[in-house]
N, C-alpha and C positions, 0 to 999 in steps of 0.2 A: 386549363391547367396541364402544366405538364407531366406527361407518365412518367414515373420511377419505375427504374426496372428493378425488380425484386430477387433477393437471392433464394434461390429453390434449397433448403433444411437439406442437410447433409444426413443420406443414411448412416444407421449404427454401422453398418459392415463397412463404414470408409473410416474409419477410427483405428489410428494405429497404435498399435501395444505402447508405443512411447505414450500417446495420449491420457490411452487407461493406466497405465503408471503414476503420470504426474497427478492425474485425477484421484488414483486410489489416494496419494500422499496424502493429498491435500484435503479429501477426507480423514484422512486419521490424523491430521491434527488439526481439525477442526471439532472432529467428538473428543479428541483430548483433550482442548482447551474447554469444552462446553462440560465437561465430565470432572475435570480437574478436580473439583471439591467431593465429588464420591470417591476418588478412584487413590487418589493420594493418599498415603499411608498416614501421613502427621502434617498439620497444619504450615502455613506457608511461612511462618517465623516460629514456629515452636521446637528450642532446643531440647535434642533428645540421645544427647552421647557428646560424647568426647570431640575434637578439633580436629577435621583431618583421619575420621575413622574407613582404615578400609572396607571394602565391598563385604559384604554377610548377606547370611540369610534373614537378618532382623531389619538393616541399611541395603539394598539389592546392588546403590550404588555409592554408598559410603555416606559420608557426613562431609559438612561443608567447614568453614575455618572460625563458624561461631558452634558447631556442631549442632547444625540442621540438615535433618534429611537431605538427601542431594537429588535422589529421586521426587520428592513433593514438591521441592522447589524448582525442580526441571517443569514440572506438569503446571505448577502455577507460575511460572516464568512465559513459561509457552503462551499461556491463557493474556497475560497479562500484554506481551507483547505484541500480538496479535491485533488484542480490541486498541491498543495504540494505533495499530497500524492500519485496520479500517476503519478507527474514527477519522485519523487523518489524513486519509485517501478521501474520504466522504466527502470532510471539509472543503480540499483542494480543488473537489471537482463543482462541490457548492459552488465556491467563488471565483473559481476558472471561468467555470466552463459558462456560467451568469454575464461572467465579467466580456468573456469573449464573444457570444450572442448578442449584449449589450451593443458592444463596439461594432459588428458587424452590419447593425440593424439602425442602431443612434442615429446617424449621419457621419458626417467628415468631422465635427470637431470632437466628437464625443469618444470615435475612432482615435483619433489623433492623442487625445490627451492618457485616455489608456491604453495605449500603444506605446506611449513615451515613458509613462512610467511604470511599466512594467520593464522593459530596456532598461532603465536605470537601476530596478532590483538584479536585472539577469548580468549589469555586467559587474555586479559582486559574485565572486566563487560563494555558491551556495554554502555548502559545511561552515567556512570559515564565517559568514554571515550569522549562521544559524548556531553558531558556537558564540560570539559577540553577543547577541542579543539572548540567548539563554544566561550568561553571566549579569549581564544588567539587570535583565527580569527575573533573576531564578530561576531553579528548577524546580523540576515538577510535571505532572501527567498534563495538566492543562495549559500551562506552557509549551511542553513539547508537543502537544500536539497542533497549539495555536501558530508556534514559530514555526514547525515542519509544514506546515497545510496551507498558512498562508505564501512562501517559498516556495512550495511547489504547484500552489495555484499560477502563477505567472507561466508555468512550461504547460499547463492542463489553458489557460489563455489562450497562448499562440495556436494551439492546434483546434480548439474551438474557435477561433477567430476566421482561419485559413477555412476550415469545413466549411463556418456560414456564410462567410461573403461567397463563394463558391453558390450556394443554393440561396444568395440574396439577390442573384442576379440572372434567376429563372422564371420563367415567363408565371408562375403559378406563384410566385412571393409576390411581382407586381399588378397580379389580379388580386390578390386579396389586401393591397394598397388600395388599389382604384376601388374597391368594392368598401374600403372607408374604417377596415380592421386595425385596431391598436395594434402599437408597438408590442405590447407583453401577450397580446394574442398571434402577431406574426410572428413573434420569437417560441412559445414554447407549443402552437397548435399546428405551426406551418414549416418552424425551419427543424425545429426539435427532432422530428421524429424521423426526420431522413438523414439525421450527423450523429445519431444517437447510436448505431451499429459500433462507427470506427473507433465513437467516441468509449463506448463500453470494451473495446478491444483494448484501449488504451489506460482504461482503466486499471487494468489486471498486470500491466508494464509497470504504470504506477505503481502499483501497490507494489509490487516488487521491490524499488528503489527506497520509495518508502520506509519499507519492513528493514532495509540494509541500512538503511540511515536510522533507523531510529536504536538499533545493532549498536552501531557506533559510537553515539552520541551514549547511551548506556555504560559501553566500553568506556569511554573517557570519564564516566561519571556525573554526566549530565542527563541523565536519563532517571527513572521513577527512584526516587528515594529510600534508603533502608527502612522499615523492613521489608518493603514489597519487592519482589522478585521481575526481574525481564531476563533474557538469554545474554545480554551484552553483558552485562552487570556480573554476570553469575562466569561467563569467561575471567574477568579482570581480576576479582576476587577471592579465585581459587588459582592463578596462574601459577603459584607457588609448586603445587603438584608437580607442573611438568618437571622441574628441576629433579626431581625425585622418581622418573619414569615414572609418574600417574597422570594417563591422560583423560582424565576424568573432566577436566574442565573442555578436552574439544569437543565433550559430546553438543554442547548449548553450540557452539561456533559450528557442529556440524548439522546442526539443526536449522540452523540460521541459511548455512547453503545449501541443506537439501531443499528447502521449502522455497527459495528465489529462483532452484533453477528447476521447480515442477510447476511452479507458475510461470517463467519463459517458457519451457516447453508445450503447454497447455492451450498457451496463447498463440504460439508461432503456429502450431498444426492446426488450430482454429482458422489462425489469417489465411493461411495455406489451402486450406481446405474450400472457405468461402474465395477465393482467386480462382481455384482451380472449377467451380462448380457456375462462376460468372462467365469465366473462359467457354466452359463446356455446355453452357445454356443459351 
């Protein structure tokens, strides 16, 4: 079998301020979402004032244009688009990352046929796919996250594909052939655990695009239905504001970019960090 060189855990003291920044973020809305129902003032559809009510000490950030809290519906919008956005990361990487093991391991036809249709979904522009087939199917949580996950399993494919032929064609994958080991025991005892590093770095990229897509598709109105709350939904809906100098609707839209670019930064210093400690080892 052949040795994997291993990456030697990066000390705390090599962790740059930019890291524990993106890190703290990404804690506090993570307890904000898990908290959302303690911490929120008035339930996540319960009218409590007027349409469009300014900032007070009763509303901290106004009312919304049905006159719902703007702040409760911030925390359960938050909450909300979140668990969209790691179920459908989860999913993607379910049937990606399966799907590309699979084909690395299958043989040549098995390769070949999910190889090809996968190419077929990637040369449709994703969004505009994923906006077609939400119209057909409806909307809804289960749809978006069925249509999002399976869409973005095809890009979480290729690079699980690329990892394992890579370590399928190492002297310790075709010892545990000759030694008379299943396909589903070479794929997740032998190739698993050495593509599983890049593969979780790539995770976190994901989830990113993810989270901005699922933004979007909210924006448009294809995302979770009234009266449940997401950050996309809660920009479109109050966009009225701005006209009025109240930019109370970019707070969800800058919520949406602060938390995409503390997870790129999170993950770059991560990738960074493990280059520099392989170089330096």
């Amino acid at each position: 079998m052949t040795h994997r060189a291993r990456i030697r855990p990066t000390s705390p003291g090599n962790i740059s301020p930019v890291q524990v920044a993106a890190a703290t973020i990404m804690w506090f809305y993570v307890l904000a979402a898990l908290l959302a129902p303690l911490i929120a003032p008035y339930g996540e559809a319960e009218i409590v004032g007027e349409a469009f009510a300014p900032w007070s000490t009763q509303h901290w950030l106004g009312t919304d244009q049905l006159g719902r809290d703007f702040l409760s519906r911030l925390l359960y919008g938050l909450r909300n688009s979140l668990v969209l956005a790691v179920t459908t990361t989860l999913l993607s990487f379910l049937v990606g990352g399966l799907a590309g093991l699979l084909a690395a391991t299958g043989g040549r036809i098995m390769d070949t046929v999910l190889s090809r249709f996968v190419d077929v979904i990637m040369a449709l522009p994703a969004l505009i796919f994923a906006l077609m087939l939400l119209t057909v199917f409806g909307t809804g949580a289960m749809q978006l996250v069925l249509v999002i996950g399976l869409l973005d399993a095809t890009r979480v494919f290729r690079i699980a594909r690329t990892l394992a032929m890579r370590e399928a064609a190492m002297d310790y994958v075709e010892a545990a052939r000759l030694r008379g080991e299943s396909l589903r025991r070479i794929m997740i005892a032998e190739i698993l655990p050495n593509v599983k590093a890049p593969l979780l770095a790539e995770a976190g990229m994901r989830f990113s695009f993810v989270f901005l897509t699922v933004a979007t598709l909210s924006f448009l109105g294809l995302g979770l239905q009234p009266p449940a709350a997401d950050l996309g939904s809660m920009v479109r809906e109050n966009a009225t504001l701005i006209t009025y100098g109240d930019f109370t609707p970019l707070i969800p839209a800058g919520l949406i970019a602060l938390l995409a670019m503390a997870v790129n930064f999170l993950i770059d210093g991560r990738l960074e960090e493990e280059e520099g400690t392989i170089h330096g080892g």
